[in-house]
C-alpha positions in Angstrom: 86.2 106.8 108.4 90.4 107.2 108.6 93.5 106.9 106.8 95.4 104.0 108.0 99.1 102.5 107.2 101.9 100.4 108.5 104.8 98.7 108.0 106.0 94.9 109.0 109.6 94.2 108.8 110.8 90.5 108.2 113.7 91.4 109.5 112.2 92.1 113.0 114.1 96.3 113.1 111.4 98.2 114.4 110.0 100.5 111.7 111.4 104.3 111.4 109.2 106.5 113.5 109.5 109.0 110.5 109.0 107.1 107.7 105.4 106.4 109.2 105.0 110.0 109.7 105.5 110.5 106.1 102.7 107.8 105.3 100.2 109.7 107.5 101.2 112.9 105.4 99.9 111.4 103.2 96.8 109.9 104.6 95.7 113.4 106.4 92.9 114.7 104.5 91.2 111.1 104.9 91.7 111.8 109.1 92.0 115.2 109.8 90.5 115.2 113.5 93.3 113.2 114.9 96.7 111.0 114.5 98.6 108.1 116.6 101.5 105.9 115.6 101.8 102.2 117.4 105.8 100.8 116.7 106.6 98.1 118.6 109.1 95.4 117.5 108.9 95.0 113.9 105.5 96.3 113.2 104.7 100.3 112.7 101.0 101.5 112.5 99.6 104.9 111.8 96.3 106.2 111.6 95.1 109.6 110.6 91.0 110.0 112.4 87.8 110.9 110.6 85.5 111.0 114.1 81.9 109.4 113.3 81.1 107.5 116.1 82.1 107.4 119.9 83.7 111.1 119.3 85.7 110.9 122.7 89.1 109.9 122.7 88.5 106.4 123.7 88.1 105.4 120.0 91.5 107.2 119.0 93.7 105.1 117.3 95.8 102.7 117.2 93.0 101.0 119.2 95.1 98.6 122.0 94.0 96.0 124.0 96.2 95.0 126.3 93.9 92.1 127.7 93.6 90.5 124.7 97.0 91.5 123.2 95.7 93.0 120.0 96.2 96.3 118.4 93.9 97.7 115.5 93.7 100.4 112.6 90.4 100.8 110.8 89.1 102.4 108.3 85.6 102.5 107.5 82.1 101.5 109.1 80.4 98.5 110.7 76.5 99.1 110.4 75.7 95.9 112.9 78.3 97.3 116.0 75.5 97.5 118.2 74.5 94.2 117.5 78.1 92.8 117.8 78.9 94.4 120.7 75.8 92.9 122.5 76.9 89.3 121.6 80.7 89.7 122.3 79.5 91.4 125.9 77.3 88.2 126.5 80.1 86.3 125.7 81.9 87.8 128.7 84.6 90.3 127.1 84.1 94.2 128.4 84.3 97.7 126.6 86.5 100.4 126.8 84.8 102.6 124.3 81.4 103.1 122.8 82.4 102.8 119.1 82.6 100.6 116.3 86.7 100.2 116.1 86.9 97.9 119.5 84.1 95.8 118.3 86.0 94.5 115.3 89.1 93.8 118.2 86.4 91.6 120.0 85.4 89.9 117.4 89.1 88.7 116.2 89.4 87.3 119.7 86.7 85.8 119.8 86.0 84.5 115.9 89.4 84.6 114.7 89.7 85.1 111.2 86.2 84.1 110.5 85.8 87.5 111.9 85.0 89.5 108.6 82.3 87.5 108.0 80.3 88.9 111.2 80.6 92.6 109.9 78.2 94.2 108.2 79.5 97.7 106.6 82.2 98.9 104.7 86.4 98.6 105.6 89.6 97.9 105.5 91.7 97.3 108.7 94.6 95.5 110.5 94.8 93.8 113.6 98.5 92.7 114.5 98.5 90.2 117.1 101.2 90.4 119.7 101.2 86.9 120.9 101.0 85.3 117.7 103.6 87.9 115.9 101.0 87.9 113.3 99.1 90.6 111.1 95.5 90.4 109.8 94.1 92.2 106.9 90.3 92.2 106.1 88.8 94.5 103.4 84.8 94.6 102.8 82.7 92.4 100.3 82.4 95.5 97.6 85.6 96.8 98.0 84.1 100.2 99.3 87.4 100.7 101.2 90.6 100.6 100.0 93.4 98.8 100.9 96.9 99.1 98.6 100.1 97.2 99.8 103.4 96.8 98.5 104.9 92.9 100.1 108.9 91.8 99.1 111.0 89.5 101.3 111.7 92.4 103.5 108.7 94.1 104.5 105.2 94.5 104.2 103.9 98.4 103.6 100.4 98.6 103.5 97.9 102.0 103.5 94.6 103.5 102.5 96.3 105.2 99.4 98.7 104.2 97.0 100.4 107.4 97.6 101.1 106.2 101.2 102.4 103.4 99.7 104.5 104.6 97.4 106.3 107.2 100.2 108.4 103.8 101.1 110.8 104.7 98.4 111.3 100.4 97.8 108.1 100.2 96.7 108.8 98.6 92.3 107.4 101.2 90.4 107.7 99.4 87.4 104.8 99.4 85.1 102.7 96.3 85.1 101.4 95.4 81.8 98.4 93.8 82.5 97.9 96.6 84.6 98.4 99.0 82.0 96.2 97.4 79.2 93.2 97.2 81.6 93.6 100.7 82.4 93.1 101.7 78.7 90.6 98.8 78.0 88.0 99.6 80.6 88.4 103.1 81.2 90.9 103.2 84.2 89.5 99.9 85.8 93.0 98.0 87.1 90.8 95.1 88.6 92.4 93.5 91.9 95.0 92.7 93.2 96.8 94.2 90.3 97.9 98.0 89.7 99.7 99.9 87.3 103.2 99.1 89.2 104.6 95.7 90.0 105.3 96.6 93.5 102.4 97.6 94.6 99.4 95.3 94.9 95.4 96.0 96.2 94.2 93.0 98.3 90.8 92.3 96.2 87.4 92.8 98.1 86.1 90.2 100.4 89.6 88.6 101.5 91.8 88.8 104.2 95.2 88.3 104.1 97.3 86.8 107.0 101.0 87.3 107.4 103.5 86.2 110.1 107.1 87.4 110.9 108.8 85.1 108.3 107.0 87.0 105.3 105.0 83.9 105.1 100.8 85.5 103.7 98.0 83.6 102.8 94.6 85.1 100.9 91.5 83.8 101.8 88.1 84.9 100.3 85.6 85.1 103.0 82.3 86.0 100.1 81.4 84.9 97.4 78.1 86.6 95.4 76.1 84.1 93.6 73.6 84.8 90.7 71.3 82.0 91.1 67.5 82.8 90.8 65.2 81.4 93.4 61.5 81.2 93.5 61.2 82.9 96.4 58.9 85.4 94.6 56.5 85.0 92.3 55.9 88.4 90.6 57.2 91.2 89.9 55.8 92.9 92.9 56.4 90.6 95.2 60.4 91.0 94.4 59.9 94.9 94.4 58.4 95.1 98.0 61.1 92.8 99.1 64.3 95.3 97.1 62.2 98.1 98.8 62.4 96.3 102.5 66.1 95.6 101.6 67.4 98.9 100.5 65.5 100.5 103.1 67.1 98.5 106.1 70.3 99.9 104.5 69.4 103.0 104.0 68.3 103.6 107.6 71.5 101.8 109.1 73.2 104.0 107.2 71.5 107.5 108.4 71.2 105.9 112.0 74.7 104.7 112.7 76.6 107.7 113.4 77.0 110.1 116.2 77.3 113.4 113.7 74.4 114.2 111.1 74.2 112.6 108.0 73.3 114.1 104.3 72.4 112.6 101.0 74.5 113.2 97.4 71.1 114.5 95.2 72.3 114.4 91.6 68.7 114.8 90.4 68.8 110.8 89.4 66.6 108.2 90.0 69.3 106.6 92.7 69.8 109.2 94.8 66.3 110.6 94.6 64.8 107.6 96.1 67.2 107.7 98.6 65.9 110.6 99.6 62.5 109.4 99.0 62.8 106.4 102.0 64.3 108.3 104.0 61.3 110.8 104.1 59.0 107.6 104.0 60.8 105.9 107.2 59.9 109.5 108.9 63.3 111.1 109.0 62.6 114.7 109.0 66.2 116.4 108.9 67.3 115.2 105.8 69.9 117.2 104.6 70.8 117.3 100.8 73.6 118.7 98.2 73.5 119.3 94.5 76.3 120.8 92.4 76.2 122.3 88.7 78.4 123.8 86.2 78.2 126.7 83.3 76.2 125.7 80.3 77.8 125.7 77.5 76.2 126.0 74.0 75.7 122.4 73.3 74.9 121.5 76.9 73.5 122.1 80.2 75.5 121.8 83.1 73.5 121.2 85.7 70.5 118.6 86.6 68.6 121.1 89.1 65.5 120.9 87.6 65.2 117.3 88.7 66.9 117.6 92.2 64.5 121.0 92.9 61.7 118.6 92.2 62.8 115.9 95.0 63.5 119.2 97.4 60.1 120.6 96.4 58.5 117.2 97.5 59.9 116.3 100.6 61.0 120.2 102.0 64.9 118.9 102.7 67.4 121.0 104.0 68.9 121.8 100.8 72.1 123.0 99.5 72.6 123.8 95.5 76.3 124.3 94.9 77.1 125.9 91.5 80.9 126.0 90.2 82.2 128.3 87.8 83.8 126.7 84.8 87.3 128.7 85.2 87.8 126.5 88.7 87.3 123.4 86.6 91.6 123.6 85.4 92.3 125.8 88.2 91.4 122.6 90.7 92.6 120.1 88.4 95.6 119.3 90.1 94.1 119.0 93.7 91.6 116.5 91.9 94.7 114.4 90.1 96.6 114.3 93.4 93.6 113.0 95.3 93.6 110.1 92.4 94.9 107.1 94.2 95.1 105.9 90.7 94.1 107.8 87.3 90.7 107.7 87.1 89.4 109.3 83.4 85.9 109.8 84.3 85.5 113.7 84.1 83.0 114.0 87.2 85.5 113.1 89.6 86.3 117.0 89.6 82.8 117.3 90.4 82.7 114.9 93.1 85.9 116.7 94.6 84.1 120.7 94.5 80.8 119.2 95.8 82.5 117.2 98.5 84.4 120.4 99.6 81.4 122.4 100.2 79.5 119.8 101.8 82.0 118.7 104.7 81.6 122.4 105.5 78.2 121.2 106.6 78.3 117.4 107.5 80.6 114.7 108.2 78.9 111.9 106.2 76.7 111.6 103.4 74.7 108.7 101.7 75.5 108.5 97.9 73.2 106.4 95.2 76.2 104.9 93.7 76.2 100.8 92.9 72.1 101.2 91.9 73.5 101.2 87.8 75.6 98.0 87.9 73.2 96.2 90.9 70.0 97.2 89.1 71.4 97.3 85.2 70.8 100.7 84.7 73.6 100.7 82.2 72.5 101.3 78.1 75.3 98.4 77.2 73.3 95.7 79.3 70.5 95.5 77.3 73.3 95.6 74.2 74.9 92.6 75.4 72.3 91.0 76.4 70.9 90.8 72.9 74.1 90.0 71.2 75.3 87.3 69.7 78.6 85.3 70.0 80.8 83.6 73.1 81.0 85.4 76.2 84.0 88.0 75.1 82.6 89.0 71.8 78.9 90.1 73.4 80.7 92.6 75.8 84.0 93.1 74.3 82.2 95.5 71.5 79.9 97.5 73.6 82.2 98.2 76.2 86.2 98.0 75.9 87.8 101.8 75.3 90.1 100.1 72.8 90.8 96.8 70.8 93.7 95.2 71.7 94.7 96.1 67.9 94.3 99.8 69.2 96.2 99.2 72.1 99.1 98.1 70.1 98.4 101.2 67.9 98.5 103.6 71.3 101.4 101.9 73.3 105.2 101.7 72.8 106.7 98.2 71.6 108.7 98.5 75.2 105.5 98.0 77.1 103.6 96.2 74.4 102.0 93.0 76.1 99.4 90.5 75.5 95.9 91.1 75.4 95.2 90.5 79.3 92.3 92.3 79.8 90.0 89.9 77.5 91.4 86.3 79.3 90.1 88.6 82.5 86.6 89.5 81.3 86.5 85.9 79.6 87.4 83.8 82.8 84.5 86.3 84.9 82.2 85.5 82.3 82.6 82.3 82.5 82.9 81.5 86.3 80.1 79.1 88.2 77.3 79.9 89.9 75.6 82.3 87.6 72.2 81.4 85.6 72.4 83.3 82.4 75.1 85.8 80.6 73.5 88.8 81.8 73.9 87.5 85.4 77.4 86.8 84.9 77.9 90.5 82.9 76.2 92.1 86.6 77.8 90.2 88.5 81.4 91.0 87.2 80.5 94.3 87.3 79.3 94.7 91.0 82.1 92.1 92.2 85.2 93.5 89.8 84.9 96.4 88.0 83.3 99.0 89.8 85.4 98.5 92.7 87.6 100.4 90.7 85.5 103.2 89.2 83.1 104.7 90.6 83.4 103.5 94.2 87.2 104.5 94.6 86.4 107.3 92.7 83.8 108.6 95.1 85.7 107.2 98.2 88.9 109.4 96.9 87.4 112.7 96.0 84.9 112.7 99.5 87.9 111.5 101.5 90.0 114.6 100.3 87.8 116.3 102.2 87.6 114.1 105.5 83.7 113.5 104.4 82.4 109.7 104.4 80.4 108.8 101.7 78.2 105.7 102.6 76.4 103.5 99.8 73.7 101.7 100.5 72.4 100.3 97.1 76.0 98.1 98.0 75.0 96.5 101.3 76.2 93.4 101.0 72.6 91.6 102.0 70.5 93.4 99.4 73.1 92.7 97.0 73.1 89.2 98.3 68.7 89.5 97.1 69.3 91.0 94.2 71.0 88.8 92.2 68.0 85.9 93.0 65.7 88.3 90.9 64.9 87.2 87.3 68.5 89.6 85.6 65.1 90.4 82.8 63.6 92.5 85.4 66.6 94.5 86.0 66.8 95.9 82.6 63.4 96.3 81.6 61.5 99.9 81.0 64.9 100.9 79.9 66.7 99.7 82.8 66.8 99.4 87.1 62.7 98.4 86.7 62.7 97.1 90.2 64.1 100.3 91.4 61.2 102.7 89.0 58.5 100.1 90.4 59.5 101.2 93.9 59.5 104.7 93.1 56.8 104.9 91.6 54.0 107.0 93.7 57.3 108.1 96.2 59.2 110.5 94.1 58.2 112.6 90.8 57.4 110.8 87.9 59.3 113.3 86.0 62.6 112.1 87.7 61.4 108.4 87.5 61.0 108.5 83.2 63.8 111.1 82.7 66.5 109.9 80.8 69.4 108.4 82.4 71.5 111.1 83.2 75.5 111.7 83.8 77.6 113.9 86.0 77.8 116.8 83.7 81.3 119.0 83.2 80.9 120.5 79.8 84.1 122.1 80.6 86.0 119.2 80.3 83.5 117.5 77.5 84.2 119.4 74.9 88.0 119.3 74.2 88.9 123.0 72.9 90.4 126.3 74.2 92.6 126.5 77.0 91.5 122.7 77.9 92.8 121.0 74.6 96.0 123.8 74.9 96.4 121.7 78.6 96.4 118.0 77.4 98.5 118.9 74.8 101.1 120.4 76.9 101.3 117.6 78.9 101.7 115.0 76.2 104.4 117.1 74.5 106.1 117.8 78.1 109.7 116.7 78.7 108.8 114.1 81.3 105.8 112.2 78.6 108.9 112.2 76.2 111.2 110.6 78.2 108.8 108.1 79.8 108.1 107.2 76.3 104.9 105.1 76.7 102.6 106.5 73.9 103.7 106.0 70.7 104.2 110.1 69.0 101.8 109.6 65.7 98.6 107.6 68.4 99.2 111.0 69.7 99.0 113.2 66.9 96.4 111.3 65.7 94.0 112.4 68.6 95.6 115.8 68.6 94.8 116.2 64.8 91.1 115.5 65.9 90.5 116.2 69.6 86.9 115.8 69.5 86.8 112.9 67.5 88.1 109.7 69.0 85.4 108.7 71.8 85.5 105.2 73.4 82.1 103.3 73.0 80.3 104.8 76.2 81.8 108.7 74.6 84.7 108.9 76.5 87.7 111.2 75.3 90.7 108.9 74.3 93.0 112.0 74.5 91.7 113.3 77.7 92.3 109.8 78.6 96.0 109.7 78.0 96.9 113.2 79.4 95.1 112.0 82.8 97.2 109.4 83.0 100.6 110.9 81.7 99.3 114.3 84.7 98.9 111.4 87.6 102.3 109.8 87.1 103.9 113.8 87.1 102.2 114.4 90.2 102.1 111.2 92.0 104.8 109.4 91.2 107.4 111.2 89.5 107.8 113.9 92.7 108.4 111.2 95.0 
């Protein structure tokens, strides 16, 4: 798990030493164990190190072959290395290292670009191909990595973050107005390729991109999910055991593939709980696990311990309860924003920064239960939508957009006023092939589009500030791939993720199987009073909201009037929503 960047010039001047440098800066926290720059010719990559596996130098990158002529920055994991690595040696190349980096080199040479479709994990990386004076991009099927770039006629910049990115002082920072509507619609969701800026693009999961010295790229999609039932099952059972032999294979890959220990992320939820659960089940007796909580506050707990003392009571883990005074929650506010490679309103991101800081005090890489909700449709609105009535748009559209497009109008400026993009988006994914029924089409947008953006980048970003790897199993691309055969019916019934309750029942608590489905809980941050209300509005009154001008001043002082009022439909804060977003362009984009 790393940082990485670069820069390929059309114009074939070899890329400023420095200005990579400055990338890095701002890739460091993802890599803190090491850093190396490759600029040769017109191509400049850097990489900043997060050592998992193979700790020796060996695997320090840029990774160069100089047999093959290829030279590689990665970021992520490849579960099936060993596997790889057996094939590629039978098929006569030789090792250098022990790790999973110089596999992916391997298979380039030897697959080309079909590469991608050979690994089995999560990443982003680029290869750049001496002989060919080529680059190649490949991101994962989920999207679990991140890759931003910014391409023009004079240079490609590419990184992990957008703040990387965005160093490269060329880089159109211009808003984007689809990008902005779909920020607002689906509670900071930018689907990709798009962003909030018009120079500066994300290549969308499952695709490589290809790009030679001319400028000349091509995209290519490598996976495509389906959500076509089979009847390769006939009960319910029978598709149960088969989810419990899937997720458990991925769970196991995920604990076994790494040469430092690995912990699990125990909310207290049904997700994260069974992961725990397996893991004791497969025999794995050092399982290590982290909670975090906040004060209570009159109206609400805020902490779930007394579900994740249960699973800790069961199966005797090496636990660690982390408990975070409320007056840190503004205090750490602004390390969370600049962590943000884009704004991202969900309040627990601050709790997924503090719990990620203590815990890489203690391990390197954790297993996380996010992707089970959207996989499994553990989600109230599914069941919603499902029952509704109407074309494709009008059975989601009202259970789940933040804001009408009428609202949108309401909240935004006439200067960046647009059309309403985000509904031809949802419509065309609704309404794409190879999906059985509505509710297949809804899951599979979901998994394939919007989670991408939120919660996955959100849990990438706020682990990776800390140089901690979060893996996900409930998104390996193979169960996934079983999933979405199932009957969608079984997914939501007993209130949602039934597969996943069958499995666990008799494993883990019932009392943490039949809870209610639960949320990251901040009360500070909830409930918009005090010194936290007294914060958004200083931002949305502050010179620098003024001049940018993109709310319009009564939107504003309608949510001001009211703070605690103006929820979206799944109770999200409108005003904490535009005060995030006005913080993130102060700190991440205005100081550049």
């Amino acid at each position: 798990m790393c940082g990485i960047c670069g820069i390929f010039d059309f114009k074939g001047q070899s890329p400023a030493a420095d200005t990579i440098t400055r990338m890095q800066q701002a890739l460091e926290k993802r890599g803190p164990d090491s850093a190396g720059q490759f600029i040769q010719g017109p191509i400049g990559l850097g990489h900043r190190r997060l050592s998992i596996i193979d700790l020796s130098d060996r695997s320090n990158q840029p990774l160069i072959d100089k047999t093959l002529g290829l030279v590689l920055v990665f970021n992520g994991t490849i579960y099936n290395y060993p596997e790889l690595r057996k094939e590629l040696g039978a098929a006569g190349y030789e090792f250098f290292s022990d790790g999973d980096s110089e596999v992916i080199l391997k298979a380039y040479a030897h697959w080309g670009n079909a590469c991608v479709k050979k690994l089995n994990g999560m990443f982003a990386f680029a290869i750049w191909d001496t002989r060919r004076g080529e680059l190649f991009l490949g991101r994962d099927r989920l999207g679990i990595k991140p890759l931003y770039y910014s391409l023009d006629s004079q240079h490609l910049v590419f990184a992990s973050n957008s703040q990387a990115v965005l160093s490269e002082k060329s880089v159109n920072t211009e808003f984007d107005g689809a990008g902005l509507h779909s920020l607002f619609s689906l509670h900071s969701v930018v689907p990709a390729p798009a962003t909030l800026f018009k120079g500066l693009r994300k290549l969308l999961p499952a695709c490589t991109m290809t790009i030679n010295a001319n400028g000349e790229s091509k995209i290519e999609q490598y996976w495509h999910l389906q959500a076509k039932r089979t009847n390769r099952f006939n009960s319910e059972w029978e598709w149960a055991e088969a989810i419990r032999e899937s997720l458990s294979q991925a769970i196991y890959k995920r604990k076994m593939i790494s040469d430092v220990p690995v912990g699990v992320l125990l909310s207290g939820g049904l997700d994260s709980s069974l992961l725990v659960g397996l893991l004791s089940d497969m025999g794995v007796e050092d399982i290590r696990t982290f909670s975090v909580g906040f004060e209570d506050t009159p109206e609400e707990m805020g902490n779930e311990f007394i579900y994740s003392d249960a699973i800790v009571e069961r199966f005797k883990t090496q636990h660690h309860k982390i408990s975070i005074a409320n007056d840190q929650i503004l205090k750490r506010l602004p390390e969370v924003v600049d962590a943000m490679s884009e704004p991202m309103f969900a309040q627990d991101a601050i709790g997924f920064y503090l719990l990620a800081e203590q815990v890489s005090k203690q391990v390197k890489v954790v297993q996380s239960g996010q992707g089970a909700d959207e996989v499994f449709g553990g989600y109230f609105w599914y069941p919603q939508m499902h029952a509704a009535e109407g074309d494709e748009l009008a059975r989601f559209a009202p259970f789940y957009f933040d804001r009408d497009h009428s609202e949108y109008l309401e909240m935004i400026s006439a200067d960046f006023a647009c059309e309403d993009s985000t509904s031809q988006f949802i419509k065309k994914q609704l309404t794409a092939s190879n999906a059985d029924s509505y509710l297949d089409q809804v899951l599979r947008m979901d998994v394939t589009k919007l989670i991408v953006e939120d919660p996955v980048r959100r849990v990438d970003n706020m682990t990776m500030a800390w140089g901690l790897e979060a893996r996900v199993p409930f998104l390996d691309h193979e169960l996934i791939e079983l999933a979405f055969e199932a009957p969608a019916e079984l997914k939501i019934k007993s209130g949602g993720k039934h597969l996943l309750k069958m499995i666990s029942r008799g494993l883990i608590p019932d009392s943490v199987i039949d809870r209610p489905k639960g949320y990251f809980p901040v009360p500070a941050l909830k409930y918009v009073r005090g010194e936290f209300l007294d914060f958004m509005q200083d931002i949305l009154h502050s010179q620098s909201a003024q001049q940018r001008g993109i709310f319009n001043a009564a939107y504003v002082n309608k949510l001001l009037a009211e703070p605690e009022k103006h929820l979206t439909r799944i109770k999200g804060s409108k005003l904490w929503q535009l005060a995030l977003f006005e913080y993130w362009l102060q700190r991440n984009v205005d100081s550049i």
